[in-house]
C-alpha positions as CSV (number, residue, x, y, z in Angstrom):
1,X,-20.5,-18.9,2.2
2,X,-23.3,-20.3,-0.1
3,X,-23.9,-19.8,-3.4
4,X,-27.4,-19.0,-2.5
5,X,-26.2,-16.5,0.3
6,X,-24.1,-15.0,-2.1
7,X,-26.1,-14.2,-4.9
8,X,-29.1,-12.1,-2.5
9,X,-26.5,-9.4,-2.4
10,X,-26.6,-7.1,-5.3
11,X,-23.8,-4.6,-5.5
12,X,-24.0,-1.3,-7.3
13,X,-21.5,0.4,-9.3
14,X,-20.7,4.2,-9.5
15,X,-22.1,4.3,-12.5
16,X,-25.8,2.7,-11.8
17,X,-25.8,5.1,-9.1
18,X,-24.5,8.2,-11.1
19,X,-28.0,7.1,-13.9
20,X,-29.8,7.8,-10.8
21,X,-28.2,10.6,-10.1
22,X,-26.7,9.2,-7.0
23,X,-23.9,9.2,-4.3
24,X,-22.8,6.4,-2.3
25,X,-21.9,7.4,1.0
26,X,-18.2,5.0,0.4
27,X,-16.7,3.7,-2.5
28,X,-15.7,0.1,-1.7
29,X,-12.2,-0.1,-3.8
30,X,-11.9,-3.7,-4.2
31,X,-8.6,-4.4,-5.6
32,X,-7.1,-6.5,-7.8
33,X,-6.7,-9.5,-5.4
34,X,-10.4,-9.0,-4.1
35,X,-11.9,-9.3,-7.5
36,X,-9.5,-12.0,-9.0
37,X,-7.7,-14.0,-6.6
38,X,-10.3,-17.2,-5.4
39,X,-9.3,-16.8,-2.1
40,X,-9.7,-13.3,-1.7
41,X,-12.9,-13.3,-3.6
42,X,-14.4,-14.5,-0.3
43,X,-13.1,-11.2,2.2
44,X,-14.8,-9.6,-0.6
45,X,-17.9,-11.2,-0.4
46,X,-17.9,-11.0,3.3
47,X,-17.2,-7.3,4.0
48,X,-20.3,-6.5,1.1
49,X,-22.2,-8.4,3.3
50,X,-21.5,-6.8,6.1
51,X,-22.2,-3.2,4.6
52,X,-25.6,-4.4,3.3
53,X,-26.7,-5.3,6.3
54,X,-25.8,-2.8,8.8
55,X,-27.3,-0.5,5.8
56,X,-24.1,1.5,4.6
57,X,-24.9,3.0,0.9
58,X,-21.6,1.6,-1.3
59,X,-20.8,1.6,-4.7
60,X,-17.6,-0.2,-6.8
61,X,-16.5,0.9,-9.9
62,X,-16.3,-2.5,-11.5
63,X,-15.1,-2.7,-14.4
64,X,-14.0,1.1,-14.2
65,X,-11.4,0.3,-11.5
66,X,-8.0,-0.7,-12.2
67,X,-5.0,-1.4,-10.2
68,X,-3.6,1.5,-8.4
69,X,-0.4,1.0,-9.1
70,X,1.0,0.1,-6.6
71,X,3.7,-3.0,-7.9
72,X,4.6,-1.3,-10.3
73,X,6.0,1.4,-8.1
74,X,7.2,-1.0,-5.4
75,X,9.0,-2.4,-8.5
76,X,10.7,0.7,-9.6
77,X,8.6,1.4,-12.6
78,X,7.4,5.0,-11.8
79,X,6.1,5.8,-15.2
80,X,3.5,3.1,-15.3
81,X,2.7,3.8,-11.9
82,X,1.8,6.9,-12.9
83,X,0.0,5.8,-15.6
84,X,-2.4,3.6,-13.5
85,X,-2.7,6.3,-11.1
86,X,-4.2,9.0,-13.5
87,X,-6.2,6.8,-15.1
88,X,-7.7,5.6,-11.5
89,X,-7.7,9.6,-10.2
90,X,-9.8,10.4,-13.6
91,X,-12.4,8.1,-13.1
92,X,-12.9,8.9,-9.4
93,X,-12.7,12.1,-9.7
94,X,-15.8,11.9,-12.5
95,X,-17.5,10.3,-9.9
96,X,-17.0,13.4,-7.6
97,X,-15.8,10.6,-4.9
98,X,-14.8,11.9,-1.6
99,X,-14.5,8.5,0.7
100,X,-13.0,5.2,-0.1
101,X,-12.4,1.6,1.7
102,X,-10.8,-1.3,0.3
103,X,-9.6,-4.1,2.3
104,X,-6.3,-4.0,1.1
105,X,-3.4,-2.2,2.6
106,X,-1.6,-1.4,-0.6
107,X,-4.6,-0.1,-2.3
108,X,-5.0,1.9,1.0
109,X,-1.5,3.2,1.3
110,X,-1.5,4.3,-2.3
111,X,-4.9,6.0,-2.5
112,X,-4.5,7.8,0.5
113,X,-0.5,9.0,0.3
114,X,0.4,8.9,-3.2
115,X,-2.4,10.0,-4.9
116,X,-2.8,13.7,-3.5
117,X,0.2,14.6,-5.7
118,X,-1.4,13.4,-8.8
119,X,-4.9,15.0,-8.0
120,X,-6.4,12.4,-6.3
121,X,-7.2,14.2,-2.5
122,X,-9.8,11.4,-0.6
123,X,-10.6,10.3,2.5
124,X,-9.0,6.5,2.4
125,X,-10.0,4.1,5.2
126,X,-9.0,0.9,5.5
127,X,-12.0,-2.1,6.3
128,X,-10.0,-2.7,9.5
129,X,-10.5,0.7,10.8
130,X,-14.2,1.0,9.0
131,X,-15.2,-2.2,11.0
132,X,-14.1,-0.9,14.2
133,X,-15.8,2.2,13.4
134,X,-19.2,0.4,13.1
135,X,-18.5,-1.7,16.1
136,X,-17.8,1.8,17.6
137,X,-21.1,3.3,16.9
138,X,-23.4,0.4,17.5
139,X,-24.2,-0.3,14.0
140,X,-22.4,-4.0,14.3
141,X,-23.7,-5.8,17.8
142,X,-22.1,-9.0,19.2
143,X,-23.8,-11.9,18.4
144,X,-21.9,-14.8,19.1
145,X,-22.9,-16.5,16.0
146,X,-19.3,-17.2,15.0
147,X,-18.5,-19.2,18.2
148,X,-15.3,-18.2,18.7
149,X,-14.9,-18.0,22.5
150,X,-12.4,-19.9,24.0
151,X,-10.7,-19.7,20.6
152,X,-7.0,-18.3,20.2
153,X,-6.4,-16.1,17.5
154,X,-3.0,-14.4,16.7
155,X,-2.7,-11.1,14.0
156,X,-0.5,-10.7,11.5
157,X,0.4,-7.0,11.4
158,X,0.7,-6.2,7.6
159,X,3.4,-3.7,7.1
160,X,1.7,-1.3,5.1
161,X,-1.2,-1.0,7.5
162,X,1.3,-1.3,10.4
163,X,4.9,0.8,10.4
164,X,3.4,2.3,7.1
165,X,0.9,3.9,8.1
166,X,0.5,3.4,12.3
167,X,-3.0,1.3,12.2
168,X,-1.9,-1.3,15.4
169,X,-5.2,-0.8,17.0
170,X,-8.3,-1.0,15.0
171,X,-7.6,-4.4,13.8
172,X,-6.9,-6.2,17.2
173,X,-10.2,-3.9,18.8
174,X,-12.2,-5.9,15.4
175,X,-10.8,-9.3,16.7
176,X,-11.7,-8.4,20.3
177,X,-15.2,-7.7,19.2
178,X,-15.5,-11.7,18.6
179,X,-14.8,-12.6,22.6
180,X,-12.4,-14.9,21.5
181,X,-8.7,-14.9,22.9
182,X,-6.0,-12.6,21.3
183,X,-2.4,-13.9,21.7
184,X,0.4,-11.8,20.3
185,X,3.5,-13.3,18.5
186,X,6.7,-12.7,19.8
187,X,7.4,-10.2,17.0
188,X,4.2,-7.7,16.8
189,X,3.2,-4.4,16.3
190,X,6.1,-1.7,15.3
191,X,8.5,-4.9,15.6
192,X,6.0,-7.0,13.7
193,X,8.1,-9.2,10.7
194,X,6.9,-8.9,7.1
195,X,4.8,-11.8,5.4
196,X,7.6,-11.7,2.5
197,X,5.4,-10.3,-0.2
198,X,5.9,-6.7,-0.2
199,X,8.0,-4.7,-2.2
200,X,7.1,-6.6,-5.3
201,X,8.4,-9.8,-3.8
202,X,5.2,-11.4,-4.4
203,X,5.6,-11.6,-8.2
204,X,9.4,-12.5,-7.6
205,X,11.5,-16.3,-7.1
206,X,12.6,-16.3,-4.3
207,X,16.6,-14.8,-3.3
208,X,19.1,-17.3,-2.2
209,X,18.5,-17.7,1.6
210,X,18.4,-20.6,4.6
211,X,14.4,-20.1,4.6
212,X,11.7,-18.1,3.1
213,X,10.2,-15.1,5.0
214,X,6.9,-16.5,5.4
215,X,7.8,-20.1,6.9
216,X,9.9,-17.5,9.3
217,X,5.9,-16.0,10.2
218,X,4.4,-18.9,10.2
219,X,6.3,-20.8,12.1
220,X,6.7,-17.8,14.7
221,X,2.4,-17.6,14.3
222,X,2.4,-21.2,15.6
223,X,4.2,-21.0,18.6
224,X,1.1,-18.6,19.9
225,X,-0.8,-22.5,19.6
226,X,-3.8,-20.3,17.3
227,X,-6.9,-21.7,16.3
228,X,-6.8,-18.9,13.7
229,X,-4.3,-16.5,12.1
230,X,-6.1,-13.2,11.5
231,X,-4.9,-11.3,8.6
232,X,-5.9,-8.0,7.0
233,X,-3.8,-8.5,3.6
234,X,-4.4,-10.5,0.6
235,X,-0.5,-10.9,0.2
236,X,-0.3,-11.7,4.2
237,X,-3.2,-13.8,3.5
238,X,-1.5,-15.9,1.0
239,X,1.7,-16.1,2.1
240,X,0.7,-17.2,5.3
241,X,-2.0,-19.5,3.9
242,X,1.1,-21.1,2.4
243,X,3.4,-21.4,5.2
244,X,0.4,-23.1,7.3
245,X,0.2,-25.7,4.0
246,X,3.9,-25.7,4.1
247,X,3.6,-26.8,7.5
248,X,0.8,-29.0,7.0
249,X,-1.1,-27.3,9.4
250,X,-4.1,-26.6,7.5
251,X,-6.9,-28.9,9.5
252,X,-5.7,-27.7,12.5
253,X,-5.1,-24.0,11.9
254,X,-7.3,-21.4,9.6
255,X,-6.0,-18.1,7.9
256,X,-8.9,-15.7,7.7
257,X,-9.9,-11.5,7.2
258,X,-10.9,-9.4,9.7
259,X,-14.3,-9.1,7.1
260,X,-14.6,-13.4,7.7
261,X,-14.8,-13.6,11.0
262,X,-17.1,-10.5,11.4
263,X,-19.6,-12.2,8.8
264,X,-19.1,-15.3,10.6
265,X,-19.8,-13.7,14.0
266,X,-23.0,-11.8,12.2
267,X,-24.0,-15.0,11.1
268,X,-23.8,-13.7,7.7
């Protein structure tokens, strides 16, 4: 994606929009990940381009967002989970939000079941679902832009999205969207094997072991022969972007969002 590309997209916070006495229709949640990690930076520059053009009114919080909360729970640290969570239900709740989307699956599984205890009640979708909801209702048309027929793509079921919160579906009705061909890895679905991020792990060395979690899904990813492994995770996303350089795979095979490869498709 260009720079040029990039910079015709202007995104509005809550609180331009609440000077104009506005409401978005969504609240894109961005995450941590999306708004600092370089590679993630891109699935969040593809998925606003995506809502801009099929004409979706969104808003982020920008500087008023903060992370949910999630690690530090996942760590055992329920007091500054808490913490972070209040702070986060405040400033939505200002904001009179009622529906969010982020494109992560731990933002998503904390928004939507661990913040109605705390005061935060929303409607939570994740971009997965959102996209095939817009595919759904016409607003996203094939185009064939992306050239991905004839391609093989494998999904990695993020746990969080998958056993956490039953979404097996919406993502693999996205990739079928592009007319390219989905093969399943051995382990998928319910039975689907962790990236080796979650619970924390991610900001953890690793445990003593014959071989890291993520080689384990990569290398199990690479027996479907992909063109691309489709993720809808920044933690799956790196961890299996390092396993493919682990591999040294990375000419041959891409890691890429659910958001990528519908901007690529929509020529975006």
């Amino acid at each position: 994606m260009s720079e040029e590309s990039i910079k015709t997209v202007t995104v509005p916070t809550m609180a331009e929009m609440a000077s104009k006495g506005e409401e978005p229709e969504v609240l894109f949640w961005v995450g941590c990940a999306g708004a600092f990690d370089e590679r993630y930076k891109a699935v969040t520059q593809a998925f606003v381009k995506i809502l801009t053009h099929v004409g979706i009114k969104y808003a982020v919080l920008g500087q008023e967002e903060s992370c949910t909360g999630d690690p530090a729970k996942r760590a055992g640290n329920e007091f500054l989970f808490q913490m972070q969570a209040m702070t986060n239900i405040e400033v939505l709740n200002a904001y009179n939000v009622k529906k969010i989307v982020t494109a992560c699956p731990h933002c998503f599984n904390t928004i939507k079941n661990e913040y109605p205890e705390l005061g935060g009640d929303y409607e939570v979708i994740h971009h997965s679902t959102f996209l095939q909801q817009l595919i759904d209702g016409g607003q996203l048309k094939f185009t064939g832009e992306g050239d991905f027929k004839g391609k093989r793509i494998t999904y990695h079921d993020s746990c969080y999205l998958g056993r956490g919160n039953n979404i097996y579906e919406a993502p693999r009705q996205v990739l079928e969207f592009l007319d390219a061909e989905l093969v399943e890895m051995k382990r998928c679905k319910s039975r689907g094997l962790c990236c080796g991020a979650g619970g924390a792990q991610m900001f953890k060395d690793a445990e003593s072991g014959d071989k890291e979690v993520n080689i384990e899904r990569t290398e199990e990813a690479l027996r479907t022969n992909p063109n691309v492994i489709a993720s809808a995770c920044p933690f799956c996303m790196t961890m299996l972007s390092d396993g493919i350089k682990n591999k040294n795979k990375e000419e041959e095979v891409e890691v890429k969002d659910l958001a990528e490869l519908i901007a690529q498709d929509q020529g975006l």
